[in-house]
C-alpha positions as CSV (number, residue, x, y, z in Angstrom):
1,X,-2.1,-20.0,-23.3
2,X,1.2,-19.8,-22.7
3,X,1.0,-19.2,-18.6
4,X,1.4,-21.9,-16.4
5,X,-0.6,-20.7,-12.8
6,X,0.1,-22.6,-9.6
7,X,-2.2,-21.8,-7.2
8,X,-1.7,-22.7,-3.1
9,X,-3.4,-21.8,-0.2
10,X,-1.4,-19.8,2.7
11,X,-1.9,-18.4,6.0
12,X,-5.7,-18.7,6.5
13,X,-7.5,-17.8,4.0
14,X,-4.9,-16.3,1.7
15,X,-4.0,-17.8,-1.9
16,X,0.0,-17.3,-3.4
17,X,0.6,-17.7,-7.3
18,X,3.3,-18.7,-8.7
19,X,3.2,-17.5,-12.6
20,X,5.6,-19.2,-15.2
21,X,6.1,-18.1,-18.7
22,X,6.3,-21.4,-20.5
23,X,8.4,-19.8,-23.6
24,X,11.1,-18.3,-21.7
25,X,10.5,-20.0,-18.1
26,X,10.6,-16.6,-16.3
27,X,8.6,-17.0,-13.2
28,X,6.9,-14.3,-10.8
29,X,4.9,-14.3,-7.7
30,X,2.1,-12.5,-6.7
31,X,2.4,-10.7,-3.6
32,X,4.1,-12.4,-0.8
33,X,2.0,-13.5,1.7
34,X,3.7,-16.1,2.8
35,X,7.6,-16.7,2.2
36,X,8.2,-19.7,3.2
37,X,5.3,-20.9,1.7
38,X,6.5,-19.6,-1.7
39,X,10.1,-20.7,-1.1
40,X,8.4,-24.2,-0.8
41,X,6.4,-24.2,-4.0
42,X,9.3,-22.9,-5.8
43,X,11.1,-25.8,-4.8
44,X,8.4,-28.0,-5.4
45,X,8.3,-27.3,-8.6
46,X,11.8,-26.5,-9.5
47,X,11.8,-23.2,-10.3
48,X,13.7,-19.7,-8.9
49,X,12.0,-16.6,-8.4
50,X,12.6,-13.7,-11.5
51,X,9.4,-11.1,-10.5
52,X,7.1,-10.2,-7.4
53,X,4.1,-8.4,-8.6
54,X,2.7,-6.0,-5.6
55,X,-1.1,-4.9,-5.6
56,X,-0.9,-3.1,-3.0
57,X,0.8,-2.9,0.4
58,X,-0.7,-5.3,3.0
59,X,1.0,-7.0,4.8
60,X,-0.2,-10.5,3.9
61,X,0.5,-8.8,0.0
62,X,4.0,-7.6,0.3
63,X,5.4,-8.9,3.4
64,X,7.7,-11.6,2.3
65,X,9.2,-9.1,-0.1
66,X,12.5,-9.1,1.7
67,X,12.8,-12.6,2.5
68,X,12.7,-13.6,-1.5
69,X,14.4,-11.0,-2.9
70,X,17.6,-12.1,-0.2
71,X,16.9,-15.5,-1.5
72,X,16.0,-15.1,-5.1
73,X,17.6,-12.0,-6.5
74,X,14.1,-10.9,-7.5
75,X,12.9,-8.2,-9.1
76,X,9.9,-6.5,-6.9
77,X,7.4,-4.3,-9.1
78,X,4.3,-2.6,-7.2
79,X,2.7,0.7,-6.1
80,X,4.7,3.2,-4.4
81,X,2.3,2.4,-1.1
82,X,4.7,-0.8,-0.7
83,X,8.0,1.1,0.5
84,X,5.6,1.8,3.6
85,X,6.6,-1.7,4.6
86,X,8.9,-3.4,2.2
87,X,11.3,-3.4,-0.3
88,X,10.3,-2.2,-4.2
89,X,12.7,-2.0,-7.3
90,X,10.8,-0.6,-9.6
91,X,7.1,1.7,-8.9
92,X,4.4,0.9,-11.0
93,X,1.6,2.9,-11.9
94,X,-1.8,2.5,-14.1
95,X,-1.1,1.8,-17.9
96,X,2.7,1.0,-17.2
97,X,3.4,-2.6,-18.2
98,X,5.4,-5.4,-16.7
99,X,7.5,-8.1,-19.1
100,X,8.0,-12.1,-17.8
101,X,9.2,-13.1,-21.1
102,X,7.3,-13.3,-23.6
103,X,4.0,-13.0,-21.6
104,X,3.0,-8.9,-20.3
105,X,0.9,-7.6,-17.9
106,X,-0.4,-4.2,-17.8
107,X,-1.0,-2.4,-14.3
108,X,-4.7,-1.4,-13.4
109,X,-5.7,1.1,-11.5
110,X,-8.1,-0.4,-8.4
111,X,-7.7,1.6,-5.7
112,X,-10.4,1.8,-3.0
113,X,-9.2,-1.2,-0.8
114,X,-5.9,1.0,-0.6
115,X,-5.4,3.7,-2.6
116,X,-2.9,2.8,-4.8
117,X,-4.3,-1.1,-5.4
118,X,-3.6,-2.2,-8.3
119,X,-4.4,-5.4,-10.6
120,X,-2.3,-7.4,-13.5
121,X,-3.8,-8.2,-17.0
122,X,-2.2,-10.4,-19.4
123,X,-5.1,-9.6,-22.0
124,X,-3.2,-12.6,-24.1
125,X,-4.4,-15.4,-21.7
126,X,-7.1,-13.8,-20.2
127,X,-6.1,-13.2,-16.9
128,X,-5.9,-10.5,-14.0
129,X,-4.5,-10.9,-10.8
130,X,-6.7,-8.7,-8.5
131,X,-5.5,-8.8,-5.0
132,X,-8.3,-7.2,-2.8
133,X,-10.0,-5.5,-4.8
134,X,-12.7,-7.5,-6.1
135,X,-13.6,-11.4,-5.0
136,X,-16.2,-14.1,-6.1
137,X,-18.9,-12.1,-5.1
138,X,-17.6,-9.5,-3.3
139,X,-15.2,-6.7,-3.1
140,X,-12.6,-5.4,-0.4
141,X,-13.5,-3.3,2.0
142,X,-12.5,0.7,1.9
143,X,-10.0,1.1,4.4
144,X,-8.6,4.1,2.7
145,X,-10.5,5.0,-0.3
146,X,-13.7,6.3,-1.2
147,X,-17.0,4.7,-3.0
148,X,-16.2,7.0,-6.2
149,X,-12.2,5.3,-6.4
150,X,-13.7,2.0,-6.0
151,X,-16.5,2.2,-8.1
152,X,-14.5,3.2,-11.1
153,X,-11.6,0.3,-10.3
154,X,-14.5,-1.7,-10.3
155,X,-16.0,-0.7,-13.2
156,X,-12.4,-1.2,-14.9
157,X,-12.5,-4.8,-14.1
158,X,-16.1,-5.5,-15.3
159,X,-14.7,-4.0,-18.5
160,X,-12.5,-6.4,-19.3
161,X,-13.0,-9.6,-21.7
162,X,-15.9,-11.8,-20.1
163,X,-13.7,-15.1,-20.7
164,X,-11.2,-12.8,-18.1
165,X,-9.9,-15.1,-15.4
166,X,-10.0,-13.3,-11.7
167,X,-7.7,-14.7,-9.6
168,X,-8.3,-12.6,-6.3
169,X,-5.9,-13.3,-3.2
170,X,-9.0,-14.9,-0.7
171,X,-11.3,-17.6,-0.2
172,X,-14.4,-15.7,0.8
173,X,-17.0,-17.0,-1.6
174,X,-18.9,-18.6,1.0
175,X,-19.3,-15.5,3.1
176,X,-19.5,-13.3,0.7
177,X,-22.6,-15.5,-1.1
178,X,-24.5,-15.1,2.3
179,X,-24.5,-11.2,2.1
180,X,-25.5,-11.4,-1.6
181,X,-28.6,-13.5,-1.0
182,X,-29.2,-11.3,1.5
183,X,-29.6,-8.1,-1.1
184,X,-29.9,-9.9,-4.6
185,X,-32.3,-12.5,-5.6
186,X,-31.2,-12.8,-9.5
187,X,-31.8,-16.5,-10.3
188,X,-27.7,-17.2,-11.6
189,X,-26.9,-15.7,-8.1
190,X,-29.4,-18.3,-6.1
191,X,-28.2,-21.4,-9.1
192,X,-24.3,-20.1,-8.1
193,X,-24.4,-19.4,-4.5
194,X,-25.9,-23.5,-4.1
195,X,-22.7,-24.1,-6.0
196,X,-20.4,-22.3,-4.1
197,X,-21.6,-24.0,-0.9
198,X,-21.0,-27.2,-2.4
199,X,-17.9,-27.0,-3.3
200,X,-16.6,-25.7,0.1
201,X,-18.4,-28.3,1.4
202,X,-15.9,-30.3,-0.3
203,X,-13.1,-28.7,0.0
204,X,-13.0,-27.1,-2.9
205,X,-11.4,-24.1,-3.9
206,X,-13.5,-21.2,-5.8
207,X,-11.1,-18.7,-7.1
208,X,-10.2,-18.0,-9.9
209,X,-13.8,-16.6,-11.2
210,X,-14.5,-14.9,-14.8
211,X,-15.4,-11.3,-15.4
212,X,-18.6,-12.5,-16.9
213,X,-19.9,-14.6,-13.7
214,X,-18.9,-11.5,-11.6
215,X,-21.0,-8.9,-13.9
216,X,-23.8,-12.0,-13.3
217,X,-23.9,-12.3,-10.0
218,X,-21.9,-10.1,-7.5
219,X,-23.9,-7.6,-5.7
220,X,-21.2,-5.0,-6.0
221,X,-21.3,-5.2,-9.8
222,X,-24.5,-5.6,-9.8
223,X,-25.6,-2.5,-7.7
224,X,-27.0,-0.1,-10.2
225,X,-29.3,-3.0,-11.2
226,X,-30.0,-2.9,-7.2
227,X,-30.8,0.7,-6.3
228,X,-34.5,0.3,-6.3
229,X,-34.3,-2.8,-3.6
230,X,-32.1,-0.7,-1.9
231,X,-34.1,2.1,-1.4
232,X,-31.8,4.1,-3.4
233,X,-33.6,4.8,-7.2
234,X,-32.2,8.0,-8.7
235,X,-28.9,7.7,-6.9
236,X,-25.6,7.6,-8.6
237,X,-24.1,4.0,-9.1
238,X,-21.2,4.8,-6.7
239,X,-23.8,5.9,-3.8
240,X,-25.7,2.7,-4.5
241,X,-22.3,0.9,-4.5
242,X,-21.5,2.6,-1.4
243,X,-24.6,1.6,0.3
244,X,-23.8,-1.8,-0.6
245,X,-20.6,-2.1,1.0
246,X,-22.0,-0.7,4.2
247,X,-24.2,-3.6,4.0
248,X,-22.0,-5.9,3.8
249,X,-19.6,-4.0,6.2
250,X,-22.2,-4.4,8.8
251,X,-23.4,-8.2,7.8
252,X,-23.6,-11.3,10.3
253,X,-24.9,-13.9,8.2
């Protein structure tokens, strides 16, 4: 593996990344939710700023676009929807890829959270950077897509390698394992939800996941496998999917 990941929290429940090719010492950030926060790491750890990777347009995702890029000189890659509120050099779209050295990411389409979400695989060390689109057992809401759009990003993320790291941009776990007990009662989701309480519990963080425990035990993967319990056999996996986010949409566990 030749990526060196720094994860931090940020704001409240936000995480930034700082991502550092180890050959060539190029370093990105994804999204900016916090600039000062990410001007801190950097000097932390000694390093400047070459790339911000947008997935989507958020403000807690691209808001500190302008800050770094005064401060940095950085180059900002993302989906168009980012010029709604900051800066962009260079519009990315699915199957374009991005260079930080030696180490490349190619641009997934995701979109459902926002419509032009979009997620970072460096198939070489097993890793995506999903923004809002899918968490540890859960998955943005739709604020401007549809249940079709999501379900296919989705399904392009369950795809991938099972070894796959996630590294999503929240710390919902704990939530989002109290709506999934609520419509799921697969053993590995029960043995995994009592893990993710305990680990909160200590202050633990719970992101990054892998494709394979997501495809395990997260409801939204999961909800082919739960249209019968959710009075839904014979419907299409993205009306089951839908009915799932409106479940958790209108969950106060």
């Amino acid at each position: 593996m030749a990526l060196r990941i720094e994860q931090f929290p940020v704001l409240n429940d936000n995480y930034g990344y700082l991502v550092r090719d180890e050959t060539s010492g190029k370093v990105a950030c994804v999204d900016t939710p916090d600039a000062d926060a990410i001007a801190a790491a950097l000097d932390r750890l000694g390093w400047s700023l070459d790339l911000i990777l947008n997935t989507h347009w958020h403000p807690d995702h691209a808001g500190g676009n302008e800050a770094l890029k005064a401060r940095y000189g950085s180059t900002i890659y993302g989906p168009q929807e980012v010029t709604r509120i900051a800066p962009l050099d260079h519009p990315v779209t699915a199957g374009d890829t991005v260079d930080l050295g030696e180490a490349q990411f190619t641009v997934m389409d995701v979109g459902g959270h926002t419509l032009q979400h979009i997620a970072y695989h460096d198939a070489r060390d097993a890793v995506a950077f999903v923004g809002d689109s899918i968490f540890p057992l859960g998955c943005g809401r739709m604020f401007e897509g549809d249940p079709v759009q999501m379900w296919s990003g989705l399904s392009r993320i369950a795809a991938l390698p099972d070894e796959t790291k996630l590294y999503c941009a929240h710390e919902y776990t704990a939530a989002n394992a109290r709506f999934a007990l609520s419509v799921d009662d697969a053993p590995a989701l029960k043995a995994r939800a009592e893990a993710v309480f305990a680990a909160r519990e200590r202050g633990e963080w719970t992101v990054p996941s892998t494709v394979a425990e997501e495809k395990a035990t997260n409801p939204f993967l999961r909800a082919p496998l739960l249209a019968e319990r959710m009075g839904l056999a014979g419907h299409s996996d993205p009306e089951v999917f839908a009915a799932v986010r409106k479940a958790k949409d209108g969950f106060k566990g």
